[in-house]
N, C-alpha and C positions, 0 to 999 in steps of 0.2 A: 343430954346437956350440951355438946357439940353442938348440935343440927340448932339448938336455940341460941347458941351463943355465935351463931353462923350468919342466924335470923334475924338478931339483936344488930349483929355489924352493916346487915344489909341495908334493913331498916336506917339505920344512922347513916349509913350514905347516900342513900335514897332521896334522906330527909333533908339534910343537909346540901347536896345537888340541887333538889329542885327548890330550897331558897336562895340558892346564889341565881338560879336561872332565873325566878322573879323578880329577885334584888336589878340585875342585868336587864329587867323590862322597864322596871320601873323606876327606876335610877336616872336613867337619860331623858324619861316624861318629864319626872321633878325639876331636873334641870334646866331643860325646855322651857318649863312652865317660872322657874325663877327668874329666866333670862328676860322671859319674855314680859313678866311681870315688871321687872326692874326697868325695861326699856320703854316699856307704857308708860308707868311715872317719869323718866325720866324725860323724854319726849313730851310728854302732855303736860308736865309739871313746868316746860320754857313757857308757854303764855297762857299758864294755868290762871295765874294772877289777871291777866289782859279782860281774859273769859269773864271773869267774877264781874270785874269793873263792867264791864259791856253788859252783865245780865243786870246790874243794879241800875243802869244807867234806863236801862228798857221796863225796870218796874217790877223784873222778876224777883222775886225774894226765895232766900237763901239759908234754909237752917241749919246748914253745917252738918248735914245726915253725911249717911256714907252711899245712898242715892245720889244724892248732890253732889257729894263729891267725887261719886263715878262719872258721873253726867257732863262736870266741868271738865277733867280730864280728856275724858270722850272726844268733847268739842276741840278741846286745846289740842288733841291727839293729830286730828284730821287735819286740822286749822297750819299748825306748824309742817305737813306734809303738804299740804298746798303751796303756804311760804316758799318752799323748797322747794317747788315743782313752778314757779313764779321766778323766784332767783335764779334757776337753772335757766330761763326761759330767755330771760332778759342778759344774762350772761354769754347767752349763743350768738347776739345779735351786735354790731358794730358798736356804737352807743356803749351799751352793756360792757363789753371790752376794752373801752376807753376809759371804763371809770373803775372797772376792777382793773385795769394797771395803772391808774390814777393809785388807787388803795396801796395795790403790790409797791409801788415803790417806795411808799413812805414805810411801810411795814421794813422792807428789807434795808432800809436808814436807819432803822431802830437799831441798837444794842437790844440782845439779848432776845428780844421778841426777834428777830431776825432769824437767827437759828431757829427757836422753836418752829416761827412757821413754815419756814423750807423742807424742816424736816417731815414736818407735818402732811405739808403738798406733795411732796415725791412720796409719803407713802400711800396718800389717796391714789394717788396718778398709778404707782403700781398696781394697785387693788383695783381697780375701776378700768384700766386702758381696755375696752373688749379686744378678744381674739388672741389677746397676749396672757403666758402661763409663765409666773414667774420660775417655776421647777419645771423642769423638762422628764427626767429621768431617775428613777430610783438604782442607787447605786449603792456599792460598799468600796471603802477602804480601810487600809488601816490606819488606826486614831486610837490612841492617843501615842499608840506607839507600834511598830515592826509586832507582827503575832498577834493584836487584836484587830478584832473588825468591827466596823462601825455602818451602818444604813445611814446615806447622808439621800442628800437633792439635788442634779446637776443644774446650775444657776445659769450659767454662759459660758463663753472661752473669752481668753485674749489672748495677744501674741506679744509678746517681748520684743525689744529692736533689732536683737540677733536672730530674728523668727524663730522661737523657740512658740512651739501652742500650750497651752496650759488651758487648762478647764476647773471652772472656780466650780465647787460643791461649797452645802449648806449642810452642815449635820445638827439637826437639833438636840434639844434635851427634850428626857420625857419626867413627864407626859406633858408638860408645857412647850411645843415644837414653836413657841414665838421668841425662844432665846435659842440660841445654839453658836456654832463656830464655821468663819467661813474660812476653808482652806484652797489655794490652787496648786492643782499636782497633774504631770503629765499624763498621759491617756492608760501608757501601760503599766501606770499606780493604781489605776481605778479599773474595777470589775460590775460591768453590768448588770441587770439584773432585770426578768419579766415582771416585776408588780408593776402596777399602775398606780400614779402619786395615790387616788384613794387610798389604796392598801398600803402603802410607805407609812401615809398618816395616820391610820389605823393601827399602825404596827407600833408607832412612835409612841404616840397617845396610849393605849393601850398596855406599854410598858412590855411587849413583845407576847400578848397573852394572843389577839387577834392576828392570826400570822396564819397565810395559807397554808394547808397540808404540804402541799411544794413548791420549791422558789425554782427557779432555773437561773445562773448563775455561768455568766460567759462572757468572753473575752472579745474588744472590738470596737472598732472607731464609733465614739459616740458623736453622737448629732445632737444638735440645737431643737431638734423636732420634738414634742412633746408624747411621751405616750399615748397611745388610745385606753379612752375609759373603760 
């Protein structure tokens, strides 16, 4: 009765294991697969409208199937990625700059749209600068208080007018890492650490399950240089 009730617990871990391992394949597909679906619609759904009017206008007729309406999307899909690939185009050239700061300044005259859009452009401008990482280095301190530790981001330094250097970290929250707290603390507040942002993110996200076998964890002037992938 042992040896079966030995068998019984194997079994049930066994079983149980390998649907968290599947759960963990297929999990991130589904997701993938909503993200990408939502971004379809939503993308192809800006002159999803434009599409219809232009195929009635050519003769085509339209019965509202969900052929058709993959079809219209489809076109809309491409069509709005062109737009943007034209806008970009015309944006790069003299002209093009003259009339988007023609735009920019009435925008930034505005109440209220004013803010939104600045904030909006500096965070494109971060996301998009090539060659620039806005995290440099995975690091710990302690947060929220003396004795615990925390895995933040190293962002930049600055320097106070008494030269005093200080280095701004990003600690996020998980597994949402698009909120968190930025804090500046001297160098030998912060302890370095070998992850690479991948693995930081992983680690964040993940709620600390995806974490290397070993971290290595050591003391020492940090740099503005971005890890290696």
């Amino acid at each position: 009765m042992k040896s079966g009730r030995l068998y019984t617990g194997d079994f049930k871990k066994n079983t149980k294991r390998k649907i968290i391992t599947g759960l963990l394949v297929v999990f991130p597909i589904f997701i993938t697969y909503i993200v990408i679906k939502f971004l379809f619609g939503l993308i192809g759904g800006l002159l999803s409208p434009v599409v219809k009017e232009s195929f009635i206008l050519l003769g085509v007729s339209l019965r509202n199937s969900k052929v058709d309406e993959f079809v219209t999307t489809s076109v809309a899909f491409v069509l709005t990625f062109a737009a943007l690939y034209f806008i970009g185009a015309i944006a790069t050239n003299f002209f093009g700059k003259l009339i988007i700061g023609f735009f920019e300044a009435i925008l930034n005259k505005t109440p209220i749209i004013k803010n939104i859009y600045t904030s909006s452009k500096k965070l494109i401008e971060i996301i998009s600068i090539p060659g620039r990482k806005a995290f440099k280095r995975v690091v710990i301190a302690e947060y929220p208080r003396a004795g615990m530790k925390a895995f933040a981001f190293v962002t930049g330094k600055i320097r106070t007018k008494d030269g005093t250097k200080l280095t701004s970290i990003f600690i996020p929250t998980t597994p949402n890492p698009t909120s968190g707290f930025l804090l500046y603390l001297p160098d030998e507040d912060i302890v370095e650490t070998d992850l690479t942002i991948e693995e930081g993110m992983k680690l964040i996200m993940s709620g600390g399950i995806l974490v290397p076998e070993q971290v290595e964890f050591y003391k020492g002037e940090l740099t503005s240089e971005p890890r290696e992938e």
